[in-house]
Residue frames as qw, qx, qy, qz and C-alpha x, y, z in Angstrom:
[[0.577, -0.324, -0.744, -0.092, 23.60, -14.02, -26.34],
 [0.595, -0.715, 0.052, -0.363, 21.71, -13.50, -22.67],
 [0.810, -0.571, 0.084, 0.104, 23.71, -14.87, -19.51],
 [0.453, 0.641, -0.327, 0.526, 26.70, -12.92, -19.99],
 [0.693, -0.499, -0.417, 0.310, 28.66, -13.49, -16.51],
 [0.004, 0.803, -0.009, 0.596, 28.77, -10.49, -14.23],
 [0.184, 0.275, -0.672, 0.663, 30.07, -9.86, -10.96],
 [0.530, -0.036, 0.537, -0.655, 26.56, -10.46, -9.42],
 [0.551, 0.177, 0.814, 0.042, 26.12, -13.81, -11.65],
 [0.326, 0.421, 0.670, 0.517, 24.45, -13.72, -15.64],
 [0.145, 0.622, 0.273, -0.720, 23.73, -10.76, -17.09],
 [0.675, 0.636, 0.366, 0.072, 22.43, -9.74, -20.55],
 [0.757, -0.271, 0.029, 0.593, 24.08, -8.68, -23.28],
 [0.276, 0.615, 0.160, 0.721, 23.31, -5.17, -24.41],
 [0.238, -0.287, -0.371, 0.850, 23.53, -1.76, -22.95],
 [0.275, 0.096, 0.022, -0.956, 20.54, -0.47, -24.84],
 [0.702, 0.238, 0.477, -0.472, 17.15, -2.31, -24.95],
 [0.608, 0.450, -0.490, -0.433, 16.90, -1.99, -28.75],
 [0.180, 0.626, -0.753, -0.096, 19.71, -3.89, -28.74],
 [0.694, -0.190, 0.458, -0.521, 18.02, -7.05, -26.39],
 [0.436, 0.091, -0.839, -0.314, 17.58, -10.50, -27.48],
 [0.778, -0.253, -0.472, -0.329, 15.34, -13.42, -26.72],
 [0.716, -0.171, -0.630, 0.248, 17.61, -14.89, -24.33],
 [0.154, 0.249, -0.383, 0.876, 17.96, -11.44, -22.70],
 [0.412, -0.324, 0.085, -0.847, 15.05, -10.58, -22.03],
 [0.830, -0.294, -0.393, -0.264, 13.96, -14.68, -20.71],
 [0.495, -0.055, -0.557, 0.665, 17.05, -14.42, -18.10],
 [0.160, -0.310, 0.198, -0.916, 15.27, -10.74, -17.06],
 [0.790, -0.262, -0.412, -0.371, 12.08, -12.86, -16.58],
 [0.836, -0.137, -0.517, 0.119, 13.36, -15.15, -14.73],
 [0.426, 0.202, -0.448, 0.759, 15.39, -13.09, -12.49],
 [0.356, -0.283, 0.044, -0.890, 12.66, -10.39, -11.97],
 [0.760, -0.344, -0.354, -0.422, 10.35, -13.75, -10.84],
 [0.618, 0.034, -0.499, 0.606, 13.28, -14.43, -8.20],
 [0.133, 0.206, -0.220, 0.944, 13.45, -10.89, -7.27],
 [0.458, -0.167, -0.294, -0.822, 9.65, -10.58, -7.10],
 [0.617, -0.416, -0.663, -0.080, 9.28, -13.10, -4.51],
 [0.525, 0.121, -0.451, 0.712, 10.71, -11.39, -2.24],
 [0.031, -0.485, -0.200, -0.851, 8.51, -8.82, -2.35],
 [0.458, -0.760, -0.125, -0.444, 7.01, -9.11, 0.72],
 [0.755, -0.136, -0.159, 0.621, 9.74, -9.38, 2.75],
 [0.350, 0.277, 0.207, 0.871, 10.92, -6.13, 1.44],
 [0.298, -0.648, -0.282, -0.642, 7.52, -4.41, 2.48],
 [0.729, -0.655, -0.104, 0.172, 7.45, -6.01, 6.14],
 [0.597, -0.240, -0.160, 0.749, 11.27, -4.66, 6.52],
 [0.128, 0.430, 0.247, 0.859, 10.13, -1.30, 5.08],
 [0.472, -0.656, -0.315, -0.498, 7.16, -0.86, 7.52],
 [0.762, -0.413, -0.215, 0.449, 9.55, -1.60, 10.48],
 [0.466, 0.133, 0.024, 0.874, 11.39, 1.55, 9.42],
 [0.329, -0.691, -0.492, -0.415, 8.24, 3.06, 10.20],
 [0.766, -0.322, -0.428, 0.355, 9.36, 3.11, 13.93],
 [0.397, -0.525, -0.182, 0.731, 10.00, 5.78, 15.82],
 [0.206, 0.370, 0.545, 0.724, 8.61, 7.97, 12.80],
 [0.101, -0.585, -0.326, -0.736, 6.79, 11.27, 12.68],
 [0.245, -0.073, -0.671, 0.696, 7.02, 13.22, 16.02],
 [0.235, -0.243, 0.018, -0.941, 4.17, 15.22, 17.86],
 [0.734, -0.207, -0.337, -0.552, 1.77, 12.13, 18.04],
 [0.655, -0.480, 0.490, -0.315, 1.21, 10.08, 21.34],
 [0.883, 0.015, 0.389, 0.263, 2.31, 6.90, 18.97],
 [0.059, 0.555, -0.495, -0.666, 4.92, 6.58, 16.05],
 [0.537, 0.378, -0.208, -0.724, 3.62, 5.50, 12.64],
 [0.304, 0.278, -0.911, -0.035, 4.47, 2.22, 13.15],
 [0.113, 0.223, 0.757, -0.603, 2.05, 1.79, 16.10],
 [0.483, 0.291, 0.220, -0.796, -0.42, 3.78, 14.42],
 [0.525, 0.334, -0.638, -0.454, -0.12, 1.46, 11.34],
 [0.255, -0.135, -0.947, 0.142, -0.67, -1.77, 13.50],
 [0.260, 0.438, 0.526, -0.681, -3.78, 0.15, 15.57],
 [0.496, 0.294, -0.129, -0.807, -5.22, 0.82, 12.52],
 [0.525, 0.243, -0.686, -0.441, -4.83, -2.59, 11.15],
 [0.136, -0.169, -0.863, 0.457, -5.84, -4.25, 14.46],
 [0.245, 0.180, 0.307, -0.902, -8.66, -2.34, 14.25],
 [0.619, 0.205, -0.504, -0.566, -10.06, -3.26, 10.77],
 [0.314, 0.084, -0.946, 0.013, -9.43, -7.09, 12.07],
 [0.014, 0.165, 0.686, -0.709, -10.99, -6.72, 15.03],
 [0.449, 0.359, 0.022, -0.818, -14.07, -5.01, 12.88],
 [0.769, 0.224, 0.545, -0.247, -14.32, -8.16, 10.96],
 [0.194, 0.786, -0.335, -0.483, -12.59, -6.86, 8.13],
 [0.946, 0.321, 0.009, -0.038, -11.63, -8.93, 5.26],
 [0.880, -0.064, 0.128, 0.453, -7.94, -10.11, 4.84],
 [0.649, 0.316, 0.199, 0.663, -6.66, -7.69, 2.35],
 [0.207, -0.841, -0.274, -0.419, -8.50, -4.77, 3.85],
 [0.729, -0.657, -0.062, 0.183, -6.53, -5.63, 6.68],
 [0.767, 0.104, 0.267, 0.575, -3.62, -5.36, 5.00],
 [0.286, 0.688, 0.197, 0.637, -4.33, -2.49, 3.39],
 [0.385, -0.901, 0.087, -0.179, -5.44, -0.23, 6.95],
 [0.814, -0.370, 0.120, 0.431, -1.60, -2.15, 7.90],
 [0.625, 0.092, 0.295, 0.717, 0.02, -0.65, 4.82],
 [0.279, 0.836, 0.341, 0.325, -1.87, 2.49, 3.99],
 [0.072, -0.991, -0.007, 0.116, 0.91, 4.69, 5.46],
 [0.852, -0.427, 0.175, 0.248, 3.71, 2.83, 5.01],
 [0.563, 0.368, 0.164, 0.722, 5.25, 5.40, 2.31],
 [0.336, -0.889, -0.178, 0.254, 4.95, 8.26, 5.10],
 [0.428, -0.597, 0.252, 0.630, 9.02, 8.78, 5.21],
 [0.495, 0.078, 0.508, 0.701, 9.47, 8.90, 1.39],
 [0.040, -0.407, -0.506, -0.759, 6.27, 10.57, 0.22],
 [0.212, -0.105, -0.228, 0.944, 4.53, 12.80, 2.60],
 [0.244, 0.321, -0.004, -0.915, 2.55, 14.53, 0.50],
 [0.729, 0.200, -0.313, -0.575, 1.18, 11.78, -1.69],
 [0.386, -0.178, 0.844, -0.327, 1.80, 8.71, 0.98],
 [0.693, 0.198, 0.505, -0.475, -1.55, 7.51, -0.10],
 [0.767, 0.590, -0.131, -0.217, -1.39, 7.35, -3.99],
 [0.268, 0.560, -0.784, 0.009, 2.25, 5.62, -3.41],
 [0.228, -0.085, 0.962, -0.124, 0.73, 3.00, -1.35],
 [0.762, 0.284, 0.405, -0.418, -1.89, 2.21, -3.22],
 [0.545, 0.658, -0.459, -0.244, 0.71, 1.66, -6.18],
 [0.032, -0.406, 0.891, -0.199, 2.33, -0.80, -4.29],
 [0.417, 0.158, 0.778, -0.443, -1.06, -2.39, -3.20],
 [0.718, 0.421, -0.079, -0.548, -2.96, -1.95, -6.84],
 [0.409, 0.363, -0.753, -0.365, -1.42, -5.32, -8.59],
 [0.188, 0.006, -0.907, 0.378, -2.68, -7.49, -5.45],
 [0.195, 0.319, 0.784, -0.496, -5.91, -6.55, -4.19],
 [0.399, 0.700, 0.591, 0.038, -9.67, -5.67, -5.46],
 [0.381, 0.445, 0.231, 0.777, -10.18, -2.33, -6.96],
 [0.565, -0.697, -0.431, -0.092, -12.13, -1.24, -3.98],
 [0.710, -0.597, 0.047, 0.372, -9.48, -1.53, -1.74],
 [0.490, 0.258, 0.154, 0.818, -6.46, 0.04, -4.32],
 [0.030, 0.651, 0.163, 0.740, -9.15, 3.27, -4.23],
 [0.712, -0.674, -0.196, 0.024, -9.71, 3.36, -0.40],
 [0.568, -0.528, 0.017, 0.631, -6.01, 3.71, 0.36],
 [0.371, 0.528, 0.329, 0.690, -5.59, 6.15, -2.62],
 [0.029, 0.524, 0.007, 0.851, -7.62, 8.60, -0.88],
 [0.544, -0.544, -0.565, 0.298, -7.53, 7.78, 2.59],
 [0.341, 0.064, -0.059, 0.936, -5.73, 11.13, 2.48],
 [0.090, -0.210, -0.043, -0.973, -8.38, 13.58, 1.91],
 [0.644, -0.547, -0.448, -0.292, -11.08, 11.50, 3.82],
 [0.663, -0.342, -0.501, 0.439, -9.04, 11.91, 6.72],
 [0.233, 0.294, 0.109, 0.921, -8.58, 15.23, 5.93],
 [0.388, -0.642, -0.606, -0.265, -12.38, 15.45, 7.45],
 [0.605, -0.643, -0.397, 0.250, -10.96, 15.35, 10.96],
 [0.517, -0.548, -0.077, 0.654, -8.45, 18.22, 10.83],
 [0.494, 0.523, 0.389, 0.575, -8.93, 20.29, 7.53],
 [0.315, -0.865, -0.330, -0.212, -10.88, 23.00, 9.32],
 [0.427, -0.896, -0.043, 0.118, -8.24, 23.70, 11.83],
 [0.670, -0.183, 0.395, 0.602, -5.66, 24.09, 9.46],
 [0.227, 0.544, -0.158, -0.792, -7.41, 26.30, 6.77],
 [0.170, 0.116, -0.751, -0.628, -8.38, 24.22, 4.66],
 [0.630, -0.055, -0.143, -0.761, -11.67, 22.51, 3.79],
 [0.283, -0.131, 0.931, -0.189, -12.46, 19.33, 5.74],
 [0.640, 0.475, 0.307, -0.519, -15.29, 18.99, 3.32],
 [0.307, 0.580, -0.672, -0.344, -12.74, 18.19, 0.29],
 [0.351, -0.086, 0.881, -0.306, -14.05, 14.63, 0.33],
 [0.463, 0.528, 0.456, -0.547, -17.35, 15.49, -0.78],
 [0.238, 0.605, -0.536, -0.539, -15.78, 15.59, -4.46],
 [0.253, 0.065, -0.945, -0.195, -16.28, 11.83, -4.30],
 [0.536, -0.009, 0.131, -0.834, -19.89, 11.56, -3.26],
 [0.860, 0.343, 0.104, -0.362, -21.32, 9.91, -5.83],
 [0.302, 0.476, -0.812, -0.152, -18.66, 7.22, -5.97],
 [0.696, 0.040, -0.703, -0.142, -19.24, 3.77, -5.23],
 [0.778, -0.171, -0.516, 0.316, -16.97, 3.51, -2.67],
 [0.002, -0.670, 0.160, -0.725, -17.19, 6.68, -0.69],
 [0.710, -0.533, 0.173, -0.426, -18.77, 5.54, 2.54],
 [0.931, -0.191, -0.093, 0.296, -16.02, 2.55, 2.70],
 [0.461, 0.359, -0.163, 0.795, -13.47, 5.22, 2.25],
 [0.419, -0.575, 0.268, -0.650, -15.42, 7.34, 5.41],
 [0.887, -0.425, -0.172, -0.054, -15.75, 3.75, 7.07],
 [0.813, 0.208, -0.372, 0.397, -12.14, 2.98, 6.43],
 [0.238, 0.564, -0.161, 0.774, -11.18, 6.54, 8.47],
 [0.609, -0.494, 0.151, -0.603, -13.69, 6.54, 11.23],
 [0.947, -0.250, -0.194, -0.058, -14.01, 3.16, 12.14],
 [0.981, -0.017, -0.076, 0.180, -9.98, 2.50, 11.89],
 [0.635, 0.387, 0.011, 0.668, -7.58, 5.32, 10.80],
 [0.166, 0.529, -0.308, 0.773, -8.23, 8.28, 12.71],
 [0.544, -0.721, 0.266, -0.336, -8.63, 6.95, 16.23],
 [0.977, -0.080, -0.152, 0.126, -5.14, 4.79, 16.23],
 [0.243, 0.781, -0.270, 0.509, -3.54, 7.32, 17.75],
 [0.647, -0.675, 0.039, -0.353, -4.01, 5.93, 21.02],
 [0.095, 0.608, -0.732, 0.292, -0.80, 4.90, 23.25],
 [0.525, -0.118, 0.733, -0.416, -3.23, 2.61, 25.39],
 [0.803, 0.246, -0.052, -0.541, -4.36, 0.64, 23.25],
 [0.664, -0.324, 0.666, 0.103, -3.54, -3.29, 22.97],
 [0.510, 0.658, -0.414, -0.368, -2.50, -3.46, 19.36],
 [0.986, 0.070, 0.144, -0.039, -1.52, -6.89, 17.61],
 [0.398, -0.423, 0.666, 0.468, 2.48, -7.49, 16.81],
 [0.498, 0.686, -0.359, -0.391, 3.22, -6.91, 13.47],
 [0.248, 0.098, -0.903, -0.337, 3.67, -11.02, 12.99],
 [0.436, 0.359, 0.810, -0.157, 0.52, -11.62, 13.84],
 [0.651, 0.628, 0.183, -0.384, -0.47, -10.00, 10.43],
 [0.031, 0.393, -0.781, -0.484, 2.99, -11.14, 8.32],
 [0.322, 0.057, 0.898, 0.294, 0.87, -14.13, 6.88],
 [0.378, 0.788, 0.250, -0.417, -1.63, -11.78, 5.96],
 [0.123, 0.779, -0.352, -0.504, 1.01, -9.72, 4.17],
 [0.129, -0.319, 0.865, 0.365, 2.36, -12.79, 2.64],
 [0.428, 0.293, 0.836, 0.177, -0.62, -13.73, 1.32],
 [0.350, 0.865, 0.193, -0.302, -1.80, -10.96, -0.18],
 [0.164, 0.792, -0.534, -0.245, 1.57, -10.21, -2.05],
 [0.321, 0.013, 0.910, 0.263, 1.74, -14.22, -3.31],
 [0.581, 0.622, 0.454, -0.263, -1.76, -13.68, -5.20],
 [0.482, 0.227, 0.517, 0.669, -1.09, -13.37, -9.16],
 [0.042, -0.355, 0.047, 0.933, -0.83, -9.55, -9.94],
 [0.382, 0.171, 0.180, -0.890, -4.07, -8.42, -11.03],
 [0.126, -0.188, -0.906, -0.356, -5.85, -10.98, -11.12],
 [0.070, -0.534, -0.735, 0.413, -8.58, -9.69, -8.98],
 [0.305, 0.858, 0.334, -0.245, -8.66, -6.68, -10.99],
 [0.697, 0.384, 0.556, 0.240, -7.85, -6.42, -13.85],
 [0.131, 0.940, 0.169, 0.266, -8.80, -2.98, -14.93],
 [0.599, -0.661, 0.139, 0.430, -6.05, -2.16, -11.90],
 [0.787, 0.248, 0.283, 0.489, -3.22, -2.97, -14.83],
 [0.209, 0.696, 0.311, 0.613, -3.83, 0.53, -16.43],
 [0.340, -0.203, -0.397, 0.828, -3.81, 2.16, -12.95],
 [0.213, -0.102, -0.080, -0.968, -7.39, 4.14, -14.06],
 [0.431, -0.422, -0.794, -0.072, -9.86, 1.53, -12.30],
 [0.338, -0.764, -0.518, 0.184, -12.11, 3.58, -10.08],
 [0.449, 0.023, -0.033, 0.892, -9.58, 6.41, -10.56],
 [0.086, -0.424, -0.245, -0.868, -12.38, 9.06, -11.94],
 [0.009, -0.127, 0.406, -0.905, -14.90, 10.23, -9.89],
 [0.676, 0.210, 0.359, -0.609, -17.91, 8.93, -10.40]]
């Protein structure tokens, strides 16, 4: 039977799936829907670790991550959009190199599909502003043209992401957007899109 007691309360009672029962797997449920409120919580302490992050720039990625998302507001932006320009770096320290495609994994069960592909490849639209003086091709964008949602993915950059670099600037405190966060991350996982589920909504290229 499930709710075998464990040193951190009920646990189930196999050690290999197969093995599982009903009642296991309705205690996992139930636990995981515990665990799973939390979830923003967990994201707003995570983006605080941001702080004092990634040297060279006149802010640290925390700052830049509230300037960007003060920005979008400020632009009229919708809610989750806001969110999103708040969160779209906020897997900097872990992932680097694919920051973008990790927060949009985090952000794909909660918001449109729109917005999931925007922070996907905020990366190589930003790429615009500095490709060139790195070697590389600042044109590497252009691959998504003839998407949908290209020109919100050039708004998202211009408008919000690459000028929130700025030390002067009067940026909003990171609770004035927690009830954002918390509402976006209460919404029932993809309900807004659906297709999301599968992680290949808007994925292709045209």
């Amino acid at each position: 039977m499930g709710g075998k007691p464990g040193p951190g309360g009920p646990t189930v009672s196999f050690t290999r799936m197969a093995d599982g029962t009903r009642e296991d797997y309705e205690l996992l449920e139930r636990l995981e829907e515990e665990f799973t409120a939390g979830t923003a919580d967990r994201v707003l302490a995570h983006l605080r670790e941001l702080s004092g992050s990634l040297g060279g720039y006149q802010v640290d990625r925390l700052e830049h991550s509230l300037q960007t998302a003060t920005r979008a507001h400020r632009d009229g932006a919708e809610e989750e959009l806001v969110v999103a320009a708040l969160l779209h770096d906020i897997d900097d320290l872990l992932a680097p190199h694919s920051h973008g495609e990790l927060a949009a994994l985090l952000l794909r069960p909660y918001v449109t599909e729109r917005t999931h592909w925007i922070v996907r490849h905020h990366g190589v639209f930003q790429y615009y502003y500095y490709g060139h003086h790195v070697g590389g091709d600042r044109n590497a964008r252009d691959r998504y043209r003839d998407h949908p949602w290209y020109q919100d993915a050039v708004d998202f950059c211009h408008r919000w992401d690459q000028c929130a670099f700025d030390p002067d600037y009067d940026s909003l405190p990171l609770e004035f957007f927690e009830p954002m966060v918390r509402r976006v991350f209460a919404r029932e996982p993809y309900s807004l899109a659906p297709r999301n589920r599968g992680g290949t909504a808007g994925d292709d290229v045209h």
